[in-house]
C-alpha positions, 0 to 999 in steps of 0.5 A: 451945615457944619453947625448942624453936624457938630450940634447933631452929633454932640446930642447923639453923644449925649444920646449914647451915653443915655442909652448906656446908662438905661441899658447898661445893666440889662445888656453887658455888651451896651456898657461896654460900648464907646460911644466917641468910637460909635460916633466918629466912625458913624460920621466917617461913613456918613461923610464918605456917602454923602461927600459932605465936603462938595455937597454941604460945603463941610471942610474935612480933613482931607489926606494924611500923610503916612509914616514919621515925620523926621526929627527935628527940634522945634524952633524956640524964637522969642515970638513962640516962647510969649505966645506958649508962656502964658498957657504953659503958666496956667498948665503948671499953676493948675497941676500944682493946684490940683495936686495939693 
């Protein structure tokens, strides 16, 4: 079931983006219109209906805490800084690259 969500909706994304090209000369408001908004709210609605969480099995998020996080550093061991370097090192080459 999650797979045909996720396929599902990465073709109606597609889908959109085509409908705003064809109709986005003829219709103003069609141009204007986000399609990743369009889609997450549509499958907000859609896993509020049909409670996909007990009746497909589909993990949501579940809820949110509200307000900020109190500040706090985060904890910078040996562990976190090998994990992060290399990706941290591909973010750095890449933006230095891409800025030349």
């Amino acid at each position: 079931p999650t797979t045909i969500l996720s396929v599902s909706t990465i073709l109606l994304l597609f889908a959109l983006k085509a409908l705003k090209s064809v109709y986005g000369g003829k219709y103003s408001w069609v141009a204007c219109l986000p399609e990743v908004l369009v889609v997450v709210i549509l499958c907000t609605a859609l896993s509020l209906i049909f409670d996909f969480a007990t009746t497909y099995g589909i993990r949501c998020v579940g809820s949110l805490t509200y307000g900020f996080q109190p500040f706090q550093f985060p904890s910078l061991d040996s562990t976190v800084v090998n994990h992060l370097a290399p990706s941290a090192l591909s973010v750095v080459v890449l933006g230095f690259v891409q800025s030349q």
